[in-house]
C-alpha positions as CSV (number, residue, x, y, z in Angstrom):
1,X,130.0,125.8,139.7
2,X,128.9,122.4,140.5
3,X,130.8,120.4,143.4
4,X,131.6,116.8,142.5
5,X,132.1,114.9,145.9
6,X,133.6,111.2,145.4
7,X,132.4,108.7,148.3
8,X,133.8,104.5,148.4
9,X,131.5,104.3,151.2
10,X,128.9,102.2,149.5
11,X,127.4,100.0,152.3
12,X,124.5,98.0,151.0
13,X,122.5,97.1,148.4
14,X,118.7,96.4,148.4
15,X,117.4,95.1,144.9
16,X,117.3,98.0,142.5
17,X,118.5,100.8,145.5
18,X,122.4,101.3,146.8
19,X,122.9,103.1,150.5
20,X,125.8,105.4,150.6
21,X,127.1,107.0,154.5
22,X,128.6,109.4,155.5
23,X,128.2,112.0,152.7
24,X,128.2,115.8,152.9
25,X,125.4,117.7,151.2
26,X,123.4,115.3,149.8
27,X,119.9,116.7,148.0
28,X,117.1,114.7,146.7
29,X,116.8,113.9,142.8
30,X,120.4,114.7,142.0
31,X,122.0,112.7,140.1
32,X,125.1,110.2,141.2
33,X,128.1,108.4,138.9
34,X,128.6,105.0,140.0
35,X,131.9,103.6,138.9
36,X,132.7,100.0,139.2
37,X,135.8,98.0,140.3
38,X,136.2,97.2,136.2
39,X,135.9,100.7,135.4
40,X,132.2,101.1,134.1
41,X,129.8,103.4,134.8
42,X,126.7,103.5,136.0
43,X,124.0,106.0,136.8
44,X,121.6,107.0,139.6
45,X,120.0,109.8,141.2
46,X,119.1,110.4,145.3
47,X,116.0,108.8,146.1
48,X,116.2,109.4,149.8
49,X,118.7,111.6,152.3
50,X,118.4,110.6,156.1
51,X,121.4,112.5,158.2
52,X,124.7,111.6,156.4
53,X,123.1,108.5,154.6
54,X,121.6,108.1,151.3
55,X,119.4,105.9,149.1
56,X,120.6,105.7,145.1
57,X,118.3,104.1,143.0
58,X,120.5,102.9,140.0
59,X,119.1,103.0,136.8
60,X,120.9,100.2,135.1
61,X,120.1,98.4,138.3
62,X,122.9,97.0,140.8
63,X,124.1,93.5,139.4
64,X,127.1,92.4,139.5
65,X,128.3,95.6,141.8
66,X,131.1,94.8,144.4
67,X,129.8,97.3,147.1
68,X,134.0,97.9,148.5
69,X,135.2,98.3,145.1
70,X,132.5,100.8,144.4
71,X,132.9,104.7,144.0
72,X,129.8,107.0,144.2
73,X,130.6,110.7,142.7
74,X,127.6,113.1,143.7
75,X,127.3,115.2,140.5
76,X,125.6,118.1,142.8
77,X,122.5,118.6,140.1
78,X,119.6,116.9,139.0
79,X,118.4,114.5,136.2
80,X,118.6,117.0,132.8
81,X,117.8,116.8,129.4
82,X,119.5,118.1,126.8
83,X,117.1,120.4,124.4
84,X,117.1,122.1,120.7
85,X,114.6,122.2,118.1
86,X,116.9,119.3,116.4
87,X,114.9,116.5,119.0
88,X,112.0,116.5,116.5
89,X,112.6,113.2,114.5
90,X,114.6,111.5,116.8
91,X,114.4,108.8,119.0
92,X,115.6,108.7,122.9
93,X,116.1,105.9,125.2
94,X,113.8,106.5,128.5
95,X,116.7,108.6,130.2
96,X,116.9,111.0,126.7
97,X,120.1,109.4,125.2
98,X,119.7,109.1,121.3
99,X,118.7,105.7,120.4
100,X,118.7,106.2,116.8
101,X,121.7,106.7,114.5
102,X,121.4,110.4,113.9
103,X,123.7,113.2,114.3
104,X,125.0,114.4,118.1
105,X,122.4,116.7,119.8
106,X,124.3,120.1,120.1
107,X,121.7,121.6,123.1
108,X,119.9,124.9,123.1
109,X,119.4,124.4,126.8
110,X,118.9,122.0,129.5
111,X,116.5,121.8,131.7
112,X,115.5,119.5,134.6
113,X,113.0,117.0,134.3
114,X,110.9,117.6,137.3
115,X,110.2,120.3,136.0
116,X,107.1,122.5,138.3
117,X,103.4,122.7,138.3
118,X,101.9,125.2,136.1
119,X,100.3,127.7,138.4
120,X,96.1,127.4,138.6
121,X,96.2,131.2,138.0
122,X,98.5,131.2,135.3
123,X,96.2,128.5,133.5
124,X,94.4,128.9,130.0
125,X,91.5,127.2,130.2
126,X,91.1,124.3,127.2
127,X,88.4,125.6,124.6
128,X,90.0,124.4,120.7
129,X,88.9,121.6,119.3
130,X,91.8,119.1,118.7
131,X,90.4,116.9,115.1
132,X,91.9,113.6,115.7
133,X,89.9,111.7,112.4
134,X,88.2,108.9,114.8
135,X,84.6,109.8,115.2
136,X,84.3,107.9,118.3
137,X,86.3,110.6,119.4
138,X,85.2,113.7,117.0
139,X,81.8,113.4,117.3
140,X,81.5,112.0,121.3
141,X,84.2,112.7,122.9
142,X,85.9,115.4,121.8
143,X,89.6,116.0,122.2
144,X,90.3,119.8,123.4
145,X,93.8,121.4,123.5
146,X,95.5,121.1,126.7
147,X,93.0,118.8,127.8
148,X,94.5,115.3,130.0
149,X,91.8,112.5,127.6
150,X,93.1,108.6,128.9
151,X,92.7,105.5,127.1
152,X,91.5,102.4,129.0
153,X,92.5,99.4,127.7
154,X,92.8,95.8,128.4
155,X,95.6,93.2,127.6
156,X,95.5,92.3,124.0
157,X,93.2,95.3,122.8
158,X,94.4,97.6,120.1
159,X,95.7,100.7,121.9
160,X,98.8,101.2,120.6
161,X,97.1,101.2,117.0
162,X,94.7,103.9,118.2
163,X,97.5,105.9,120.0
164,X,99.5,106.0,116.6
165,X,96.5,106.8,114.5
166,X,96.1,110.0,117.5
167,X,99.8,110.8,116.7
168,X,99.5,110.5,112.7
169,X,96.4,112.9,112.6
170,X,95.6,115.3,115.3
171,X,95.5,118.9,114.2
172,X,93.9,122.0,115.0
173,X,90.9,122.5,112.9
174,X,90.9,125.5,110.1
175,X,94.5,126.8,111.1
176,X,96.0,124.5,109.4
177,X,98.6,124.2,112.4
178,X,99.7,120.4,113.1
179,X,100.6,118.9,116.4
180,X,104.6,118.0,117.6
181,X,104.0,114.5,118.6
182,X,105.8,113.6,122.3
183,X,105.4,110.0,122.4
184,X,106.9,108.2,125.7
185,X,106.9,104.4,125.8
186,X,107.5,102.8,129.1
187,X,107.6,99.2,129.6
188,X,105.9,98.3,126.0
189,X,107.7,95.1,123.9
190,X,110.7,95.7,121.4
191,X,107.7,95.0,118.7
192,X,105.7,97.5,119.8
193,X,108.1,100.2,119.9
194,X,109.3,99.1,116.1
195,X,105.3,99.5,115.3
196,X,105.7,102.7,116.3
197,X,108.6,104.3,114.8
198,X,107.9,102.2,111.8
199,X,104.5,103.5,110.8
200,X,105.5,107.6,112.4
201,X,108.5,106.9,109.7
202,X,106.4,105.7,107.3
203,X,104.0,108.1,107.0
204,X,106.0,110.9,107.4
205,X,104.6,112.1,110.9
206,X,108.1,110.8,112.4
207,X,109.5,114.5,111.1
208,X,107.4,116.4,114.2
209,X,107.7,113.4,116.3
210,X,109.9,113.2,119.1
211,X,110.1,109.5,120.8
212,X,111.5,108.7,124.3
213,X,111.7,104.3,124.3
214,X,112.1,102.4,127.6
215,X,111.2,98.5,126.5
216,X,110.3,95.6,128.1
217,X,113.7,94.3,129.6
218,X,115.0,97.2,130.3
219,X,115.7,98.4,133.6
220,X,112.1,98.9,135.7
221,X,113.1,101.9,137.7
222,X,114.5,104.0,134.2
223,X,110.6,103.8,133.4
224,X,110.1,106.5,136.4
225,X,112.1,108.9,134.7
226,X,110.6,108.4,130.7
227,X,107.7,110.3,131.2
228,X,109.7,113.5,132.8
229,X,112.1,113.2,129.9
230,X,109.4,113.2,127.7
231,X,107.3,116.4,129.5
232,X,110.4,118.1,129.6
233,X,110.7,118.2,126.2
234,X,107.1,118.8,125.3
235,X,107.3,122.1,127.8
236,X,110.4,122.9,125.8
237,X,108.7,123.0,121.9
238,X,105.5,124.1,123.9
239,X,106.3,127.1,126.1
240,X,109.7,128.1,124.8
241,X,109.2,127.4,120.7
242,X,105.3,128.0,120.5
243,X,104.5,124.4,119.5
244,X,101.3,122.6,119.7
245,X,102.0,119.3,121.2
246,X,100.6,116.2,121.8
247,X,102.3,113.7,124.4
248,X,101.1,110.1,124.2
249,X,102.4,107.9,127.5
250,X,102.0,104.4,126.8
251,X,101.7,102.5,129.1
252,X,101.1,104.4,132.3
253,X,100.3,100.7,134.3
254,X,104.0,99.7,133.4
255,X,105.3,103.0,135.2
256,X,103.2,102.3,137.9
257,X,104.4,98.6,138.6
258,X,108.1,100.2,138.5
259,X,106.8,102.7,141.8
260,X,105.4,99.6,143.4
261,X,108.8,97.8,142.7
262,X,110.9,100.5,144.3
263,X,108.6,101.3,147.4
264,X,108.8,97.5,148.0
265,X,112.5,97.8,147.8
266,X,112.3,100.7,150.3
267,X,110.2,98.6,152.8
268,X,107.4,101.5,152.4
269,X,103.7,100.8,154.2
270,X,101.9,99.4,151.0
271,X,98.6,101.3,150.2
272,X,95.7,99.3,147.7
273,X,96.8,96.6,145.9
274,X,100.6,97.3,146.9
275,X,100.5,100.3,145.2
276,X,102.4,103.3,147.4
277,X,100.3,105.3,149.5
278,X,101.8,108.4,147.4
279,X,100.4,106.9,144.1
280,X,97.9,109.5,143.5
281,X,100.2,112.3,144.2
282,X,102.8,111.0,141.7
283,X,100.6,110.5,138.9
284,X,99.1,114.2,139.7
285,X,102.9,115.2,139.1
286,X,102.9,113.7,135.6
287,X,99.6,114.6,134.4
288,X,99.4,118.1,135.6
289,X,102.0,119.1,133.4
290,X,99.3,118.8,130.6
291,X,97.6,122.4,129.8
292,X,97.8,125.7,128.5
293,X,99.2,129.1,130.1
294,X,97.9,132.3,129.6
295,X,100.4,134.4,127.5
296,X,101.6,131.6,125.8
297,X,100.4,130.1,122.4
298,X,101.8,126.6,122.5
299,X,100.2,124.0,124.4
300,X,100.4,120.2,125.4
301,X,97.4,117.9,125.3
302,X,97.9,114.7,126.7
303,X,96.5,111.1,126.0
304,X,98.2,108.4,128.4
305,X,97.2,104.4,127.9
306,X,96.3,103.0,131.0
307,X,96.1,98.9,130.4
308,X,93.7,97.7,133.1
309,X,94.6,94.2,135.1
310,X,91.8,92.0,134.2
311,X,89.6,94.9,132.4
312,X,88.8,96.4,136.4
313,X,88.1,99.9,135.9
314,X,88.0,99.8,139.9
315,X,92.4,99.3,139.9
316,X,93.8,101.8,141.6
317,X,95.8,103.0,138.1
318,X,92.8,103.7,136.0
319,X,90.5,104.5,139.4
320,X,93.1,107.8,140.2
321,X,93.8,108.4,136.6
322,X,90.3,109.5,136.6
323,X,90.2,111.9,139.6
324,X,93.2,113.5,138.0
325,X,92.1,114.0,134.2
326,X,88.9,115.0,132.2
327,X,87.5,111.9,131.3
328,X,88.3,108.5,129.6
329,X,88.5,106.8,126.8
330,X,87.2,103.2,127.5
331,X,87.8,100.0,125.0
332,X,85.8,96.9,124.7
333,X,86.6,93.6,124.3
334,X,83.3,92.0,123.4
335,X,83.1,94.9,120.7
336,X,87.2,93.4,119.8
337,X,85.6,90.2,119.9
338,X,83.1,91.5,117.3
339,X,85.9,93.3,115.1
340,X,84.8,96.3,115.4
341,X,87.6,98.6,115.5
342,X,88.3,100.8,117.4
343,X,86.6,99.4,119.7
344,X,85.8,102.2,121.9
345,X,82.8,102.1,123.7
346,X,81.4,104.7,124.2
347,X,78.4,104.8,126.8
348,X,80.9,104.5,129.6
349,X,83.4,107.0,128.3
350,X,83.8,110.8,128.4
351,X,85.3,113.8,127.8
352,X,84.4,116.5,130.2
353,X,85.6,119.1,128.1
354,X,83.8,118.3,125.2
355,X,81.2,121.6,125.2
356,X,84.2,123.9,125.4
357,X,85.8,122.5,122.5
358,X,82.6,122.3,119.7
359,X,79.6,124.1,118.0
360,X,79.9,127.3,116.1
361,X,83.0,128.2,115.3
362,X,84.7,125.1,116.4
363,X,83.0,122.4,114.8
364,X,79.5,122.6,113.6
365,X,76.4,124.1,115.3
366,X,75.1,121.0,115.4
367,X,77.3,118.9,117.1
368,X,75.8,119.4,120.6
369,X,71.9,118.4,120.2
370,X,73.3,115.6,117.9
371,X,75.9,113.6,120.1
372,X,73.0,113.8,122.4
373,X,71.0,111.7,120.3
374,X,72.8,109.3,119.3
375,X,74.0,108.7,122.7
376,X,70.4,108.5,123.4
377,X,69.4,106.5,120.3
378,X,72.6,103.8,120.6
379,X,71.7,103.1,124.7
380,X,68.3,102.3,124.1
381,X,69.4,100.0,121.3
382,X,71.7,98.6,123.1
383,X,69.4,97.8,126.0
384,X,66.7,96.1,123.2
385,X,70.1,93.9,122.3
386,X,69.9,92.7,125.9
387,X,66.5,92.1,126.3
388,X,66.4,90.1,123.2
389,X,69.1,88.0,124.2
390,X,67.1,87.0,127.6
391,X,63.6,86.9,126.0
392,X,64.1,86.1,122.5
393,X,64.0,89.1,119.5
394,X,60.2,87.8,119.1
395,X,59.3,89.4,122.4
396,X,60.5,93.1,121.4
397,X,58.3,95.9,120.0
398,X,58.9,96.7,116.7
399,X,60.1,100.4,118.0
400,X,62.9,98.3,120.4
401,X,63.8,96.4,117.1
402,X,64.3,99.7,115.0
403,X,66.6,100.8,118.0
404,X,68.3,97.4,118.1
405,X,69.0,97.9,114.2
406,X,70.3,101.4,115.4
407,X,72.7,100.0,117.4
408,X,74.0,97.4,114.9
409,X,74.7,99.9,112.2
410,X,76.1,102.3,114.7
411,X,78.8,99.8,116.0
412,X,79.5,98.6,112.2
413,X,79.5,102.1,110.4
414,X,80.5,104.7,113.2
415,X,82.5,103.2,115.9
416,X,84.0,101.3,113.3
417,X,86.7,102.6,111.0
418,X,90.3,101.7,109.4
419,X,93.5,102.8,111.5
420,X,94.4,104.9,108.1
421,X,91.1,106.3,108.0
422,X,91.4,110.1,108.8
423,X,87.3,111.6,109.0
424,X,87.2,115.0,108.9
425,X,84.5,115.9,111.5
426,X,82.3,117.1,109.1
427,X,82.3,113.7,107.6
428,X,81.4,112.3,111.1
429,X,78.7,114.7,111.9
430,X,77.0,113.7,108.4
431,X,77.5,110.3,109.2
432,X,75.5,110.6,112.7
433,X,72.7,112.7,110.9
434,X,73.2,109.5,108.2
435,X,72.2,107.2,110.7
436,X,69.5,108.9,112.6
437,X,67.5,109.1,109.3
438,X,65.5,105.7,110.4
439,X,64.1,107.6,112.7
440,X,60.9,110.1,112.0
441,X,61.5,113.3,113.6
442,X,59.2,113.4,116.6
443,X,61.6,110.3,117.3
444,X,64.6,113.0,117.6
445,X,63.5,114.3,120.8
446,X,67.1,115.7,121.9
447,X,67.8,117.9,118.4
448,X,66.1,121.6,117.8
449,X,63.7,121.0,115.0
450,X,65.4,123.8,113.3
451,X,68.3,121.7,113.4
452,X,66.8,119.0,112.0
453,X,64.9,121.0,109.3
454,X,68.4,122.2,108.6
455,X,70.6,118.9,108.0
456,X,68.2,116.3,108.1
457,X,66.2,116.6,104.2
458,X,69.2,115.8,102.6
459,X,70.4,112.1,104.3
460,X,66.4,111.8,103.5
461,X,66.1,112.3,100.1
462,X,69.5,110.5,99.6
463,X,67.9,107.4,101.2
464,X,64.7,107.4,99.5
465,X,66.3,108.0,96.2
């Protein structure tokens, strides 16, 4: 039975934070009722327990609070979240109340949002290829179920357009299986959010979607507790109701400014930038949740947005995202600039768990020896782009200006494709073998000439005929 202890001993107040004394039994992360001289409630949970006095951060924030008029009731349990198979299709605010105008919630369960690490022994280990119908992504970087694959962005470029195209088309290739869609928003403009729901709605995809909004103006520290609400309930339809699912956190930056908020408002030793000196081990308690457990067939993949102040890769949001997950997704503005789109580029980026998740069996026996080469095939053309642009085109070999053409058709036929485009990866493989077919075959000097004895004819013959 929980104990319910009421305090008026509110003291202070330090921006977004309230300091209660001389309370009994105080733990960290539960949650606290804060009711106001004109009979309103607000909420909070512990942030901090030192002796007899403790820290609230409020999560509607602490305007207009009269601290002697104030009563703080100590709920004796953590943040929850209310769970049934009936959150697929809604839409949460970021501390999981309904935002939409559906029925009540009547819960299965709840469970707390903390939730724990998955233990290292107890983990699967990510080998299913995850089709997500951008070939950027299918035919480079593959996406592999339970894997932790980050966008980078920059302001202005088109991630929440890639993110929803992720959520509309990811599946599990040949078991006809489709993703439950996790989608957490934290700090992202009223527009934004309506871009979302609008086209999951539209399409249909909002029916295995679940949605957890925080927006722009509302309160900074409730975007600490959106993406626990929202990997709550992904462990929920994962590990409990055998789900696939896929959580998108958009934008993780936004989250991260609302830590740095708080630990100024705690008068914590800033680490880089401002940033806590506990940043790294936060974000490691957010994206570790990501994975697969042996014994169990669901799963969560995740794919967080990271905008990048000023495109730095070097911040210290994308810079520990990095340690944390396997790889990155990285997009460019001069390709934006170009209108190419996506625009991911994708020298720089990588998915470390690509060779578990294709070949045989998963994708195409091919897929290996023929990302390799166009890797190979698109650097070299892009470093010909370069050269010409210093020297002039009249100073490159006609070998540097095949492999500058290369690199022009690449960008306009490959990396490029409509949001409602979905590819199936045999139709990206194709179009890589498509492309290469400039090229003679001693050129292909990182495909098996079986391989290319195999596939290649075909694009040949189409070409010449």
């Amino acid at each position: 039975m929980l104990s319910i202890k009421e305090y008026q001993t509110v003291t202070n107040i330090y921006g977004p934070l309230m300091l209660v004394e001389m309370v009994d039994e105080a733990k960290y992360g539960h949650i606290v009722d804060i009711e106001l001289g004109d009979g309103s409630i607000r909420h909070g949970q512990i942030l901090q327990v030192e002796k007899d006095k403790v820290l609230v951060q409020v999560f509607e924030g602490t305007s207009g609070i009269d601290v002697k008029n104030s009563t703080a009731r100590f709920l004796g349990r953590p943040l929850e979240l209310a769970l049934s198979p009936d959150i697929l299709g809604r839409v949460f605010t970021g501390l999981g109340e309904p935002k939409d105008d559906g029925p009540a919630l009547i819960p299965d369960k709840r469970l707390d949002i903390n939730g724990s690490p998955i233990n290292p022994d107890a983990r699967d280990y990510p080998n299913e290829f995850i089709q997500t119908g951008i070939s950027t992504i299918d035919g480079l970087n593959p996406l592999v179920r339970g894997q932790k694959l980050p966008i980078f962005s920059g302001a202005g470029l088109p991630h929440d357009e890639i993110t929803a195209q992720i959520a509309r088309q990811a599946t599990v290739l040949g078991r006809g299986e489709e993703f439950a869609v996790v989608f957490a928003a934290m700090g992202i403009t009223f527009e934004a959010a309506e871009f979302f729901i609008n086209d999951l709605r539209e399409t249909g995809a909002i029916e295995r979607a679940v949605m957890f909004v925080n927006l722009a103006n509302d309160p900074a520290i409730e975007r600490i507790a959106t993406p626990r609400f929202a990997l709550t309930a992904a462990e929920y339809l994962a590990f409990e109701l055998d789900m696939h699912v896929l959580v998108i956190l958009n934008d993780m930056t936004n989250y991260c400014e609302a830590l740095r908020e708080i630990s100024a408002a705690r008068k914590e030793v800033p680490g880089r930038r401002g940033y806590p000196g506990y940043l790294y081990t936060d974000l490691a308690t957010v994206y570790e949740r990501a994975g697969r457990i042996k014994g169990k067939k669901g799963s969560i993949t995740m794919v967080p947005v990271l905008t990048m102040p000023e495109d730095d890769k070097t911040h210290p949001v994308p810079d520990l995202t990095g340690y944390i997950t396997e790889g990155q997704l990285i997009l460019s503005r001069p390709l934006h600039r170009k209108a190419v789109s996506p625009p991911v580029d994708v020298l720089p980026s990588l998915s470390r768990l690509k060779d578990k998740g294709i070949g045989e069996g998963k994708t195409r026996e091919d897929h290996a020896d023929l990302y390799n080469q166009l890797y190979a095939a698109y650097a070299r053309g892009k470093e010909a782009q370069e050269l010409a642009t210093i020297m002039g085109e009249a100073a490159l070999s006609a070998e540097d200006k095949k492999y500058m053409t290369f690199a022009t058709e690449f960008e306009a036929r490959y990396v490029s494709q409509d949001y409602y485009e979905n590819r199936t990866v045999e139709t990206t493989l194709d179009l890589g073998w498509e492309l290469l077919s400039m090229f003679e075959n001693a050129e292909l000097k990182r495909i098996d000439i079986e391989l290319i004895q195999k596939y290649m004819p075909r694009f040949r013959k189409a070409k010449s005929g």
